[in-house]
N, C-alpha and C positions, 0 to 999 in steps of 0.2 A: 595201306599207308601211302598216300601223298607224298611225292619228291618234287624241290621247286629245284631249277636250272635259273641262276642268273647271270643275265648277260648282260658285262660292263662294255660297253665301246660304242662307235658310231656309225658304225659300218651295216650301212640295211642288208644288203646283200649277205650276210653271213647271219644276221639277226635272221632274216626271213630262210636260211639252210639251217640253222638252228629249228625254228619253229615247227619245220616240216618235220624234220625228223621227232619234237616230242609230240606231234599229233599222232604218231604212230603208236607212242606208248601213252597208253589208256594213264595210269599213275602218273604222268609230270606233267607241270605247268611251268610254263617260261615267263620269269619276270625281265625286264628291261629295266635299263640304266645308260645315259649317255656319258656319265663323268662316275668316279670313285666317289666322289663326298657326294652323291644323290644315293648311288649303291650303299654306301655303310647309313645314311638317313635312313633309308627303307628298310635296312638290314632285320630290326625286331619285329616286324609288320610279316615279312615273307618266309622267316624260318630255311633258308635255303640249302639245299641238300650240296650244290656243288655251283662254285664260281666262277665262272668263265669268261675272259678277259683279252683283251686287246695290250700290248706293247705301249709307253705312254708315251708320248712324242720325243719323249727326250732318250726312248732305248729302255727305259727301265719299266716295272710297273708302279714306280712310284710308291711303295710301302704297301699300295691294296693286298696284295695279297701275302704280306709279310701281317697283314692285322687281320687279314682274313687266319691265317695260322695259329695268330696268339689267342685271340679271339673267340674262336670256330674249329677247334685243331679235327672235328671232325668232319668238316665241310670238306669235300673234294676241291682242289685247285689247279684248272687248266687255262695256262698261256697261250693264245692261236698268234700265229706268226704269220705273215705274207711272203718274207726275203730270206729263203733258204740261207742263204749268206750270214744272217742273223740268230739262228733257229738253236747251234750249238754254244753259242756265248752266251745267249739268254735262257738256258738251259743251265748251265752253270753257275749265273748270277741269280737268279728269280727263287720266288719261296714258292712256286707253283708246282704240283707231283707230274706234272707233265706238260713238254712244250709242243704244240702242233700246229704242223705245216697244215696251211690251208692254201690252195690252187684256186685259181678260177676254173 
């Protein structure tokens, strides 16, 4: 069985440490999204196993993955964070089952 990874955000550098890591696993493919409203357009197209997203400018994720849940409630949902500072409060607030620090 085929699992897709989509990745909502802008950040090549994390796109391209995503990528790496599902060429390892023979089963996933990674779809891209640079904004929420392209991800949910694509959403019936790619079937996505788990969601993976970016913080939205404003601190929130913006409802993505609050409609990724109602939605999808079986799609996985991970938050990536940059600002440790941030990582506990958006952990609290967000519909994501898990918030992760990503380092350079």
């Amino acid at each position: 069985m085929a699992h897709t990874l989509l990745w909502v955000g802008s950040d090549r550098s994390k796109l391209e440490h995503i990528e790496r890591i599902a060429k390892r696993l023979p089963a996933w493919s990674v779809a891209t999204a640079a904004t929420y409203d392209e991800a949910k357009a694509q959403w019936p197209i790619s079937g996505v196993t788990v969601a993976v997203s970016e913080p939205a400018t404003n601190g929130t994720d913006a409802g993505f993955l609050d409609w990724v849940r109602e939605r999808y409630p079986a799609t996985g949902r991970l938050l990536v964070v940059t600002d440790p500072r941030r990582t506990a409060a958006l952990a609290a607030t967000t519909a994501a089952q898990q918030v992760m620090l990503a380092t350079a």
